[in-house]
C-alpha positions in Angstrom: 41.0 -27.6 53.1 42.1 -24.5 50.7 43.8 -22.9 53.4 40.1 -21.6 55.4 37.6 -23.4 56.7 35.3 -25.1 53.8 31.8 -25.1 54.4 28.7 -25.9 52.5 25.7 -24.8 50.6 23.0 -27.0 50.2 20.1 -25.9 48.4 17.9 -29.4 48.5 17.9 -29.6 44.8 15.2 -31.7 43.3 16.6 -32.7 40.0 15.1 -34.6 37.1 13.7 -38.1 37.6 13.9 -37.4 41.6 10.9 -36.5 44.3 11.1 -34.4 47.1 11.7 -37.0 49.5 14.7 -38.4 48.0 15.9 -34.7 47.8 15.6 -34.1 51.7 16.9 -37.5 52.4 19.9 -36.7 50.2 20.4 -33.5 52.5 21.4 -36.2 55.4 23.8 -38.1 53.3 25.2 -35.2 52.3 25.5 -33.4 55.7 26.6 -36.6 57.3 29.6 -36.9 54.4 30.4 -33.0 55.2 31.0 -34.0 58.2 33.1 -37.1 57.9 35.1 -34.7 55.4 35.6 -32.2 58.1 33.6 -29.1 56.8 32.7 -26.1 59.0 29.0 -26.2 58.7 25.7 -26.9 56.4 23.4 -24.2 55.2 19.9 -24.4 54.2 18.5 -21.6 51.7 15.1 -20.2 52.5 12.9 -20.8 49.0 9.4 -20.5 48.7 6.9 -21.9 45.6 10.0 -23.5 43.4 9.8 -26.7 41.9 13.6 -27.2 42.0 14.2 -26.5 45.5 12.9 -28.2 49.1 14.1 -26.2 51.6 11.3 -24.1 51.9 10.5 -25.1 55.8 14.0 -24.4 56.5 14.2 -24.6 61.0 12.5 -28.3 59.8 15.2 -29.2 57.3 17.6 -28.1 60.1 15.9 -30.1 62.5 15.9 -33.0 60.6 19.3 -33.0 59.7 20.8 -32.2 63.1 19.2 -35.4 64.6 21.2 -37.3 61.9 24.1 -36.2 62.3 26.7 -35.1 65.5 28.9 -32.4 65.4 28.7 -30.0 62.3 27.4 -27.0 62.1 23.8 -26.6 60.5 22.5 -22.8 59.9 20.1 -21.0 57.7 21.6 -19.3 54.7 19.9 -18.1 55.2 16.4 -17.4 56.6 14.7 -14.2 54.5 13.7 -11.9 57.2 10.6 -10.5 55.6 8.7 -13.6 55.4 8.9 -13.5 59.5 8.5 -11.7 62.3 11.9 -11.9 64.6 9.9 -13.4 67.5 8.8 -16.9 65.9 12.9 -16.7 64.6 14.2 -16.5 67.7 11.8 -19.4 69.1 12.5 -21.7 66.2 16.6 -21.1 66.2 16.0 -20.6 70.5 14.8 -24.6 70.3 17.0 -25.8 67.7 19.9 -24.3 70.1 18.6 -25.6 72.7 18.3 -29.3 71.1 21.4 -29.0 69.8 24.0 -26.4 71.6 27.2 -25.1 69.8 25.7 -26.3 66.4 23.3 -23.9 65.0 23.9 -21.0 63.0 21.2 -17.9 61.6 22.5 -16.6 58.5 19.9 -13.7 57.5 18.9 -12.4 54.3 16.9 -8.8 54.1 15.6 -9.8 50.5 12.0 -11.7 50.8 13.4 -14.3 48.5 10.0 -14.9 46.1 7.6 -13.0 43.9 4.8 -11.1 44.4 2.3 -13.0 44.3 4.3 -15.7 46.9 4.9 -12.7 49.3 1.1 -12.3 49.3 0.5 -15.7 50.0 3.3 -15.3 52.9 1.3 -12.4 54.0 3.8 -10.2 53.5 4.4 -6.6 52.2 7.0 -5.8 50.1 8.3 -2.9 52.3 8.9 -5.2 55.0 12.9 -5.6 53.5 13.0 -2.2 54.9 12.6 -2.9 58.5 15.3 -5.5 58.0 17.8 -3.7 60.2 15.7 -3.1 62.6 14.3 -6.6 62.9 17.8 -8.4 63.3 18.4 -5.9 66.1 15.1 -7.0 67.8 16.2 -10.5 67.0 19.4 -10.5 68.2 18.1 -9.0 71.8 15.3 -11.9 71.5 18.0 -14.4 71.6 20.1 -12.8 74.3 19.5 -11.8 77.8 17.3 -8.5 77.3 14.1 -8.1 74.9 13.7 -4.8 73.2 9.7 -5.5 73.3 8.6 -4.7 76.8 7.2 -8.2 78.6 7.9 -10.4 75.7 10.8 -13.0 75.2 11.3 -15.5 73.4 11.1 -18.9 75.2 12.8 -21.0 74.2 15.4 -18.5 72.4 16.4 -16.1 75.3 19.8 -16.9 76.5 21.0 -18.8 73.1 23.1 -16.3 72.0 22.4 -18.3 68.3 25.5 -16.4 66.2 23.8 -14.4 63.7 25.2 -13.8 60.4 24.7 -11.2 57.6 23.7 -12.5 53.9 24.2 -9.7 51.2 25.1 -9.5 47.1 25.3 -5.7 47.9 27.3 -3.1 49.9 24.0 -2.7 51.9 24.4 -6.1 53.8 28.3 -5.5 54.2 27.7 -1.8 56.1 25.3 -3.1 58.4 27.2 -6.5 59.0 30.3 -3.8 59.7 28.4 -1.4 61.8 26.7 -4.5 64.2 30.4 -6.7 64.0 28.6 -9.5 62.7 30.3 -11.9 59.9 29.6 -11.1 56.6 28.4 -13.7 53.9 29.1 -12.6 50.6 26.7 -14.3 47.7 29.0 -14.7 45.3 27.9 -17.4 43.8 24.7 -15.7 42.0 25.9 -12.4 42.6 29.4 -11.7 41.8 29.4 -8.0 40.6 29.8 -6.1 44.1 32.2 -9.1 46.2 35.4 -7.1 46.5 34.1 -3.8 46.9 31.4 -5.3 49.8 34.6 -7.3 51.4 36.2 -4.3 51.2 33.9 -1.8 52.7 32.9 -4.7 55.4 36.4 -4.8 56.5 37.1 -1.3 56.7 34.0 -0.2 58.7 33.6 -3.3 61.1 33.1 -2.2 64.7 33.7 -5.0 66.9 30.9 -6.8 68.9 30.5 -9.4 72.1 29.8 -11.8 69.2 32.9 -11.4 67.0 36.0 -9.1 67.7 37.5 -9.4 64.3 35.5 -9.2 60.6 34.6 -12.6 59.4 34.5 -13.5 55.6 32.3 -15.7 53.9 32.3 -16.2 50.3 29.6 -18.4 48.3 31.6 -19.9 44.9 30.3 -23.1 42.9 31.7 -26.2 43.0 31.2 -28.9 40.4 34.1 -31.7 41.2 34.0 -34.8 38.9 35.8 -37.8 37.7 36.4 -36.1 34.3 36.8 -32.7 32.7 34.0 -33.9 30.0 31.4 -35.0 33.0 32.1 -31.5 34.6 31.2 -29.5 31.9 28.0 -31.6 31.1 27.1 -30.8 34.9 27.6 -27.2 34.0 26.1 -27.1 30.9 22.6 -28.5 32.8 22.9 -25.9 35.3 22.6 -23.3 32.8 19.6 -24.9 31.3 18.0 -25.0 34.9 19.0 -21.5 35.8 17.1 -20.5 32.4 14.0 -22.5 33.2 13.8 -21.0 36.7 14.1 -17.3 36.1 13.0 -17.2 32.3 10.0 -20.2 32.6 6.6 -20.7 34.2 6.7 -23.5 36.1 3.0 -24.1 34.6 4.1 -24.3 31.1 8.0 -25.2 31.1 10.1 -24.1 28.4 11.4 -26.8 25.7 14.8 -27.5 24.7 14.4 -25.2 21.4 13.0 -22.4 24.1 16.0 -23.0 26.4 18.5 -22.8 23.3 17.2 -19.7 21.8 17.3 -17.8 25.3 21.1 -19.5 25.8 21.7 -17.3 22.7 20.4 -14.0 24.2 21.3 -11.7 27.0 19.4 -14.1 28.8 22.2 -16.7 28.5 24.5 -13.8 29.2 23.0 -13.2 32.5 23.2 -16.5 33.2 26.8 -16.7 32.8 27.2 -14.2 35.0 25.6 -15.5 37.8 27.6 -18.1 37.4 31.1 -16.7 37.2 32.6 -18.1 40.1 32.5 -21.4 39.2 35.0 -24.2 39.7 34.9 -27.4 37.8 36.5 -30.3 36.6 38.8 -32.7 38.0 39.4 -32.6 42.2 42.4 -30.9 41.7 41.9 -28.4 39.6 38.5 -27.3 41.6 41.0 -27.2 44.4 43.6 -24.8 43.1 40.6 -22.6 42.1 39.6 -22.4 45.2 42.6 -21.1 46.5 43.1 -19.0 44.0 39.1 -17.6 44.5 40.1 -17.2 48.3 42.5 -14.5 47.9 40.6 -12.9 45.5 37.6 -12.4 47.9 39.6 -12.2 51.0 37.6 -14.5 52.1 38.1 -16.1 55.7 35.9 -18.8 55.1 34.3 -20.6 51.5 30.9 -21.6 51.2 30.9 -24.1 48.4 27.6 -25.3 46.4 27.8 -27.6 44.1 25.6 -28.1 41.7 25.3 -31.6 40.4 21.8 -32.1 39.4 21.2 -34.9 41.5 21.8 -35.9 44.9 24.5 -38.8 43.7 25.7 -36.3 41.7 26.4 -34.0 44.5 28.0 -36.5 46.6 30.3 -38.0 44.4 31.0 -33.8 43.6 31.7 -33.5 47.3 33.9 -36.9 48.0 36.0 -36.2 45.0 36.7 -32.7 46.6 37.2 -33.7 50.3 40.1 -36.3 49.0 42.0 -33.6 46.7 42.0 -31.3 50.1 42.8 -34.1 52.3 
């Protein structure tokens, strides 16, 4: 490993010319080679109503995956707080916890994570995000000894003690992280513009806790290993033209290759790009010296890698070629 622990991203990518199934199948093979490899842990993104991405149910996924494998660490990163109210959180981390002890991690995000018209379908308001400190506090006394609601605990969930962690792309996520000692996880890997500044401020103001004593760094960076410079960069290149479809498309009427181009050629390519500034790719070794080098620049006490191969085989050879170079 780089140095820190190495952990992994897996956002259940459905790519081209593959179906749903093979997509959550391919999160067991690749939580199963994770672990061979010797990775910290496995997270699961909360997404709802995209095409691209199957880890909508995401305490399922988790589930699923920790029956197939043994001793990694499987999480949520992380589980939009929104979309939820902290009791049914606490029972579905509480039984996951209590199916598979020492395993399970709750990343949360205070973002709802879809559109409108998917939040009203969630049967959720938009102002809930504002409640989000206030909910992982209620949470967090769910899955410990003493409920802040009066008669009510979660069961299973009370007495887990499930580490919770703080998801942010702003300095919003890395005061509160600071001011409850929680670990902070940084999403630099679709939101670059604030990481130093959030590490920064997260590190200065921590105020330690009975879950952590010291500020813990997590920083998300792509990761597209393959078996030649030329392969990488056509990876690359098709994540570019996904990102495009997804925030520029309608899934109803998908742009074309000329629509995709055109939009490549705009600010909407240039935002694009940015999202995807920490990227490393190419050969295992070089994707290895970047990610040493993107550690110290984040200050990061941990990585969380995704890699973005469009398919699962894709992934997994992306994955293999990296655990060798570290080993």
């Amino acid at each position: 490993m780089p140095g820190v622990p190495l952990s992994l991203l897996d956002l259940a990518i459905v790519g081209p010319n593959e179906s749903i199934r093979e997509s959550l199948d391919g999160c067991v093979r690749i939580a199963q080679l994770a672990e061979d490899l010797g990775y910290q842990r496995v997270w699961y993104a909360e997404h709802h109503n995209m095409a691209t991405i199957a880890s909508s149910a995401t305490s399922v996924l988790i589930a699923h995956v920790a029956a197939n494998t043994k001793s990694i660490r499987l999480g949520s990163g992380g589980i939009m707080m929104p979309n939820h109210s902290p009791l049914v959180i606490a029972e579905q981390f509480g039984t996951l916890a209590t199916l598979h002890p020492g395993r399970i991690d709750l990343g949360l995000g205070r973002a709802p994570g879809s559109d409108r018209n998917t939040m009203r379908a969630l049967r959720r308001h938009p102002q809930t995000a504002e409640n989000f400190p206030q909910d992982v506090l209620e949470l967090q006394a769910y899955l410990g000894k003493d409920s802040l609601m009066p008669g009510v605990r979660a069961i299973p969930g009370q007495g887990t003690n499930v580490p919770l962690y703080i998801l942010g792309s702003s300095l919003f996520g890395a005061q509160l992280a600071a001011m409850l000692g929680l670990p902070y996880a940084f999403a630099s890997h679709f939101a670059p513009t604030e990481l130093q500044s959030a590490v920064r401020i997260y590190r200065e103001r921590f105020e330690p806790s009975d879950q952590l004593k010291r500020p813990h760094v997590i920083a998300g960076v792509n990761v597209i290993a393959a078996d030649s410079d030329e392969e990488a960069r056509a990876s690359f290149e098709t994540r570019r033209r996904s990102l495009i479809g997804v925030l520029f498309g309608n899934p109803e009427n998908p742009l074309d290759d000329l629509q995709i181009d055109a939009l490549l050629e705009g600010p909407q390519g240039q935002q694009v790009d940015h999202m995807l500034t920490y990227t490393a790719q190419g050969r295992a070794e070089a994707v290895r010296d970047y990610l040493r080098d993107f550690q110290q620049h984040a200050d990061a006490d941990e990585l969380m890698v995704a890699h973005q191969s469009a398919s699962v085989e894709g992934r997994l050879r992306s994955i293999q070629l990296l655990g060798k170079a570290l080993g």
